[in-house]
Structure formats: C-alpha cells, structure tokens
VOPAGU-2260 file (C-alpha; in pm, 1 decimal, decimal comma):
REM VOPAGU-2260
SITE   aa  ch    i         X         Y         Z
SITE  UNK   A    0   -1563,5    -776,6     257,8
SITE  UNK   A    1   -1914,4    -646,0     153,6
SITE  UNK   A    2   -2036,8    -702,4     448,2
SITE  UNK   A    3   -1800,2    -549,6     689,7
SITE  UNK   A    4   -1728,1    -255,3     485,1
SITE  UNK   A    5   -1764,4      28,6     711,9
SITE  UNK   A    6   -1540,6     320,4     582,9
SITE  UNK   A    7   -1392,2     594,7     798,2
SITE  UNK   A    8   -1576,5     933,1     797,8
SITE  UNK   A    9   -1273,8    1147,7     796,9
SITE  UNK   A   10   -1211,0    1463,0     563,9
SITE  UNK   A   11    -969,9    1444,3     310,4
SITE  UNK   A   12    -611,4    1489,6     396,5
SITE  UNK   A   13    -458,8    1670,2      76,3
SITE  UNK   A   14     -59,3    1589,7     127,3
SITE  UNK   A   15      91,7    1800,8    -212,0
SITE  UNK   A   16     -94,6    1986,9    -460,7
SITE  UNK   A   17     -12,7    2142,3    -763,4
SITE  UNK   A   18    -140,0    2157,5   -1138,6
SITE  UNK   A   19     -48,4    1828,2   -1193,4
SITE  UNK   A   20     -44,3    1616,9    -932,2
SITE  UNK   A   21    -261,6    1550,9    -618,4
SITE  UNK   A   22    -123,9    1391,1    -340,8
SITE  UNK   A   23    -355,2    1232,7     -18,7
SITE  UNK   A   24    -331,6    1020,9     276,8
SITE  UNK   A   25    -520,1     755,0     277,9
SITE  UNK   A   26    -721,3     649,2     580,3
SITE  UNK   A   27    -722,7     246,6     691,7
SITE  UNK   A   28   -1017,1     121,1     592,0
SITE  UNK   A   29   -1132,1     305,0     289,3
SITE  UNK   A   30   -1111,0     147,8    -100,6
SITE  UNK   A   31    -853,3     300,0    -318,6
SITE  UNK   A   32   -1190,2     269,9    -587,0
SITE  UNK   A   33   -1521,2     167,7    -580,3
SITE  UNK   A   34   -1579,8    -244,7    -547,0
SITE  UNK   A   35   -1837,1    -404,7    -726,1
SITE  UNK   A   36   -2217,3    -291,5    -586,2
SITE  UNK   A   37   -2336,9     -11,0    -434,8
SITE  UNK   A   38   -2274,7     -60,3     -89,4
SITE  UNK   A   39   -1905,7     -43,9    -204,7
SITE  UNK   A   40   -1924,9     241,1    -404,0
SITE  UNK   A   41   -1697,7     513,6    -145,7
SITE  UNK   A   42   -1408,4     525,9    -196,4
SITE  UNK   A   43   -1076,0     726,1    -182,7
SITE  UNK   A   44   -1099,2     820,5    -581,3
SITE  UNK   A   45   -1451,9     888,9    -592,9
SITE  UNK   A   46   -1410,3    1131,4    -252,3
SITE  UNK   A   47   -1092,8    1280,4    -458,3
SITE  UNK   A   48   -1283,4    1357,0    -762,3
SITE  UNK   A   49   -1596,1    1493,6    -568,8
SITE  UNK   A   50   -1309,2    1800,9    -418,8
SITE  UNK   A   51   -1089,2    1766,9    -765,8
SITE  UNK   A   52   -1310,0    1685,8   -1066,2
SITE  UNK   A   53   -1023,3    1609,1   -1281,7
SITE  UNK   A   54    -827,5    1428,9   -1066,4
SITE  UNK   A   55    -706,9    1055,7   -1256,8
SITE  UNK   A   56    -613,6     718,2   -1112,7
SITE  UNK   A   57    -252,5     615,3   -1104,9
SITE  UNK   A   58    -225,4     328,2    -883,7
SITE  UNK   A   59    -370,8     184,1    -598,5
SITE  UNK   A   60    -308,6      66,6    -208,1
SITE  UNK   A   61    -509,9    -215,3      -4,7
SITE  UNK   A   62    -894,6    -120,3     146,0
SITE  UNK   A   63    -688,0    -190,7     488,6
SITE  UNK   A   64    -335,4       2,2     406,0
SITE  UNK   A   65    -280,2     368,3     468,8
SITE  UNK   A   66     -26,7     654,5     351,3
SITE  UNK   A   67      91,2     848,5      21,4
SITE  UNK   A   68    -135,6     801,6    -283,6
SITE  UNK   A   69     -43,3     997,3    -579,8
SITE  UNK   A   70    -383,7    1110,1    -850,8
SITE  UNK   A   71    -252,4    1314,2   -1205,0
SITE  UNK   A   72    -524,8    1619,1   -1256,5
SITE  UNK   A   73    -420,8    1625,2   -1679,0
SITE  UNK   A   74    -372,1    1323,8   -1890,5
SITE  UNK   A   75      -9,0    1448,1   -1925,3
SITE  UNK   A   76      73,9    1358,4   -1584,7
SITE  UNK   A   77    -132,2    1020,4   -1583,7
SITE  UNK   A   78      46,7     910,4   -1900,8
SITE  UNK   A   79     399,5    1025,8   -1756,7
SITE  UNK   A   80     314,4     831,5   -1388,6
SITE  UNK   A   81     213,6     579,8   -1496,5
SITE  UNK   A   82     520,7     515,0   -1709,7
SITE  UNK   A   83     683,8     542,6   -1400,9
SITE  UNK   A   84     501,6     316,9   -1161,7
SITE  UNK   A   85     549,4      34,7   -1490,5
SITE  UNK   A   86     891,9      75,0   -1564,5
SITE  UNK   A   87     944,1      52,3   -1162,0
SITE  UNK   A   88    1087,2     419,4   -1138,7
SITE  UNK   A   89     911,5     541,5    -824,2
SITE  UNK   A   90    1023,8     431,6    -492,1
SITE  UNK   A   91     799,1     366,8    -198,8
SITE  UNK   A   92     873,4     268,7     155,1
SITE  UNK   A   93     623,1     130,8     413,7
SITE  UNK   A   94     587,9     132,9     822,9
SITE  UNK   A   95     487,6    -217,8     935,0
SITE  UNK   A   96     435,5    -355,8    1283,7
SITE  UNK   A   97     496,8    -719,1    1262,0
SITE  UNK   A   98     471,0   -1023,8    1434,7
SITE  UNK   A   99     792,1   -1156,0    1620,3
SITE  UNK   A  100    1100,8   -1025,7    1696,9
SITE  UNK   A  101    1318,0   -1028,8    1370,9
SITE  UNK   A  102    1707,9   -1036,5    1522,1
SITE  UNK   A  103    1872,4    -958,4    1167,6
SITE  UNK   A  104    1920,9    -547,8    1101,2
SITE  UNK   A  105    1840,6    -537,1     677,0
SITE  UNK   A  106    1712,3    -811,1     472,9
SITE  UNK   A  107    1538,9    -898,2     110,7
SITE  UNK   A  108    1247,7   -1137,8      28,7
SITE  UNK   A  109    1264,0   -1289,8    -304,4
SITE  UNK   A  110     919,5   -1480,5    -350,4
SITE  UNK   A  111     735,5   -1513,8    -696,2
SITE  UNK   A  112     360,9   -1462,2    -625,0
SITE  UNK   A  113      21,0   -1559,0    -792,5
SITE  UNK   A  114    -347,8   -1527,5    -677,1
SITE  UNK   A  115    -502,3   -1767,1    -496,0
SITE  UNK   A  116    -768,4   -1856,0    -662,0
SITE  UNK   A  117   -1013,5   -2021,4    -433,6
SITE  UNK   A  118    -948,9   -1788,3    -193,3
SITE  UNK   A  119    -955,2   -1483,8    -398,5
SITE  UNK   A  120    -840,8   -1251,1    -343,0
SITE  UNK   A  121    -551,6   -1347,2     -91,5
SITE  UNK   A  122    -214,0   -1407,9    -268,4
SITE  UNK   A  123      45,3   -1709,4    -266,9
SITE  UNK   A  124     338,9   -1820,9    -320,0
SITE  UNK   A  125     408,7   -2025,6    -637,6
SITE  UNK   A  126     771,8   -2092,2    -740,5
SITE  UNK   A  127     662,0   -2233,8   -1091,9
SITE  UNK   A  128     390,8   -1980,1   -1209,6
SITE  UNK   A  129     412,5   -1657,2    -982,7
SITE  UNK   A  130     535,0   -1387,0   -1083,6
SITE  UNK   A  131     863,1   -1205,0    -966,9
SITE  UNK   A  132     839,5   -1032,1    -646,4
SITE  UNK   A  133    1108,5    -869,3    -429,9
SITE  UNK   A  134    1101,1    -647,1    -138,5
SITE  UNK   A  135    1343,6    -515,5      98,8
SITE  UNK   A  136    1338,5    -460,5     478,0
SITE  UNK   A  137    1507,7    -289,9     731,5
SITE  UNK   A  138    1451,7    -315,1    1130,9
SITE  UNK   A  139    1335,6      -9,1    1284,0
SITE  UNK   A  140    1328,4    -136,7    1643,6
SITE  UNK   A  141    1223,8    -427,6    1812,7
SITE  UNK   A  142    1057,5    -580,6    2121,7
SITE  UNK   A  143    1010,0    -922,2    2251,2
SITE  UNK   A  144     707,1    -986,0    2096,3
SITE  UNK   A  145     690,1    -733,0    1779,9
SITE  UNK   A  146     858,2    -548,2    1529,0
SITE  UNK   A  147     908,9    -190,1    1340,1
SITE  UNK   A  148     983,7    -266,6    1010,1
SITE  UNK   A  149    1036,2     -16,8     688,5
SITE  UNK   A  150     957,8    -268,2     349,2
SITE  UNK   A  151    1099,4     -79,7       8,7
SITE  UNK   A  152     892,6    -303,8    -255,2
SITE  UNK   A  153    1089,9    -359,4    -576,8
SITE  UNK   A  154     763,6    -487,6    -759,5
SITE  UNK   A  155     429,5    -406,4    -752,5
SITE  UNK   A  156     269,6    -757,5    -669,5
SITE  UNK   A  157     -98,3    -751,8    -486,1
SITE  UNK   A  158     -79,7    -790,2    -132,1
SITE  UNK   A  159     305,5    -855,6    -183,6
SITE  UNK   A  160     465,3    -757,4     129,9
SITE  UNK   A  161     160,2    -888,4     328,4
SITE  UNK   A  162     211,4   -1253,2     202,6
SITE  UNK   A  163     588,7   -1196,7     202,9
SITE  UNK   A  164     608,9   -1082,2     627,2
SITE  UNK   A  165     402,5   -1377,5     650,1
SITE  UNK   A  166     627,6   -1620,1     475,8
SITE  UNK   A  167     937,3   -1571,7     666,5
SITE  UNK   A  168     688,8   -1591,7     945,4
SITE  UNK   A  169     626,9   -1232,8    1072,3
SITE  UNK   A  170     298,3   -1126,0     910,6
SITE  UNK   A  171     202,9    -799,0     961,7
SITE  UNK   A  172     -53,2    -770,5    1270,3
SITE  UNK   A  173    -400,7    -733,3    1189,6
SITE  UNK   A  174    -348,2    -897,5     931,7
SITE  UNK   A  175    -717,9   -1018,1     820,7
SITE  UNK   A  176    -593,0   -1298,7     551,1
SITE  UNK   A  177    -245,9   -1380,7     662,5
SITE  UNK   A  178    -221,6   -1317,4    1028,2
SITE  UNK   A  179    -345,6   -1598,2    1262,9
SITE  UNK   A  180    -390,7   -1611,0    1679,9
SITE  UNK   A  181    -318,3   -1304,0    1892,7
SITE  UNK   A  182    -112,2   -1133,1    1566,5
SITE  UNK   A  183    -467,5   -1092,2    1368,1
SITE  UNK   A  184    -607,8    -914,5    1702,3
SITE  UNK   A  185    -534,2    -597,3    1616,7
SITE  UNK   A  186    -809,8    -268,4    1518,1
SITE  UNK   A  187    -685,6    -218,6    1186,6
SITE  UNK   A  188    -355,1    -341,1     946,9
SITE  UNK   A  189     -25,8    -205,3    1087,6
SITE  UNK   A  190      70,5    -115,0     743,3
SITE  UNK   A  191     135,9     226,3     602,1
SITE  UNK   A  192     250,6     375,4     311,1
SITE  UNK   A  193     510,4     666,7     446,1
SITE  UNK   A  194     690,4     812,5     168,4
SITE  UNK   A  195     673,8     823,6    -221,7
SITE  UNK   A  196     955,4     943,9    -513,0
SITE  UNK   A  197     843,0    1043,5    -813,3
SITE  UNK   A  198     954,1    1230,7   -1101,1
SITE  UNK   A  199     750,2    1533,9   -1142,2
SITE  UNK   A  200     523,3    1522,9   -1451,2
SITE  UNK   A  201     641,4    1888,6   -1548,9
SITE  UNK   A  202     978,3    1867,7   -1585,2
SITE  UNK   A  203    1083,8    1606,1   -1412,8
SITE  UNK   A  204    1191,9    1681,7   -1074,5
SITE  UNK   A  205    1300,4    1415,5    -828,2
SITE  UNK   A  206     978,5    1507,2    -528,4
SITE  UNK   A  207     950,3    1341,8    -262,1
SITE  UNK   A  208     595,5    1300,1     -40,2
SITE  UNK   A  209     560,2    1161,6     334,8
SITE  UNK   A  210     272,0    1108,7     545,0
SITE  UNK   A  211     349,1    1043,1     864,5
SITE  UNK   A  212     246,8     699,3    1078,5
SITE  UNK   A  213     -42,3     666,7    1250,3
SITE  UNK   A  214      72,2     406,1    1458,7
C-alpha cells in the first residue's frame, strides 16, 4: 500500500455539524488515520482536525471505502459513541456493486472471521478461531453480469463484508485483495458507506446521516 498511496485532493465534504458531532464523507482512496511513515501520514482525521481542532476518532472505514464517518468534538460525545459502536447500537448500511448476478431478493452471511496473517492485512474465514461476523443483504437491482447490493453489517469485523461478498462468490468489484479477473478491473472499490443511525450524544436522539453514492 505504501507505495501506491496516492490520496484524492478533494475538499472536505462536512455532512452534519453540530457541537458535538462532526459528520464527513469520505472520499475512496484516502486513510481513515495516518499509516505507519510519513508518506502515509494524510489522512481523513488529520484533514478533519486541521478544519476542527477538537474533533475525536470514533471508528474507522477502509483506505478504499467511501461514505458517512461520524468524529465527537468533546470527550462526552466520544465516550457516549463509542459505547454505541461497542455495544452494536448504531446501524449502518452500505452500496456495493458486486460481481455476478445474485437471483435471491434478501439474504444473511454468517461467517466467523480472523486475520490472515501472512497476508496481513486481508481477512479469512476460520470456523474454529474467527470471530462472529454477520451481515445482511438486500438486492437493489441486477444485471447479467453485476449487482446493486445494500449490506447492513451486524458486527464490526475488518474488511467483513469484503471477504463475506467474496465467499458466497460475489466479491465486490475492484476489489484489490478479494476480487480476481475482470471483477478486480475496476478504478476504485464499489463500496460505500450510505447512511448511519446514531443516538445523539446530547440527549439522545435517534439521527440519521446519508451521503449519497458516487457510483
């Protein structure tokens, strides 16, 4: 990755903002925080914090995934998110283009995932020391050769509905670690992060925050 780490020079796109939350869309392409050495130092928090000093890290999404990231601007709101994200409270849906036409309308994946060592830091499946990981899909629309997908993950697992697409053998195209052939050839990872629901830090009010797909 340290090579080919060429991040998009785009200004920031400030979704929701109040006194305690921050909410962005972030571009393809761009770390959610800084990797190790310079060269991988920008990133979506450290552009965040140069417009919103106080802004805090909640969570994070994939260098190569775009949409809805939430930042707390007190320590109140980081503490009372971050409950949230760990106790599974917020909801999240995702757009994915995928490989394949998928003929069923709704569907779950139920696949206990690990990281792959050797091959850090792609993730596998292991049904004897993964851990539990569940996500649910529904069909948008299809095509011969592709598919709209929405994925609502019910864990948190790295690069969970990435290896789980690919399991049931329609990875997500441009894919870089778990697409192969003509689904990998594709200018960036048909995966965004559309909508989040949260409770709101001050007094906890059900919000809801969408960026719209790019693709």
């Amino acid at each position: 990755m340290s090579h080919d780490y060429n991040p998009p020079d785009v200004p920031l796109d400030v979704l929701h903002l109040d006194h305690e939350v921050l909410l962005v869309n972030k571009p393809s392409g761009l770390l959610s925080v800084p990797g190790k050495g310079e060269h991988l130092a920008d990133c979506l928090l450290s552009r965040v914090q140069a417009a919103f000093p106080d802004a805090l890290l909640i969570h994070r999404l994939d260098r190569d995934t775009s949409g809805v990231m939430i930042f707390a601007l007190t320590p109140h709101a980081q503490r009372h998110l971050g409950l949230q994200f760990e106790k599974r409270q917020t909801k999240k849906t995702y757009v994915a283009r995928v490989w394949g036409r998928i003929e069923e309308k709704t569907g779950q994946i139920d696949l206990p995932l690990i990281v792959d060592w050797p091959n850090r830091p792609k993730q596998k499946v292991d049904h004897v020391d993964g851990k539990a990981a569940l996500t649910e899909w529904r069909v948008v629309r299809s095509a011969s050769d592709e598919t709209r997908v929405r994925l609502m993950p019910k864990t948190g697992r790295s690069h969970q509905l990435r290896v789980h697409m690919a399991e049931i053998g329609h990875p997500i195209l441009g894919d870089p670690f778990y697409a192969t052939g003509p689904a990998r050839d594709f200018p960036r990872l048909m995966l965004h992060s559309e909508t989040l629901q949260f409770r709101h830090p001050d007094g906890g009010k059900g919000t809801r925050i969408t960026a719209k797909c790019p693709f």
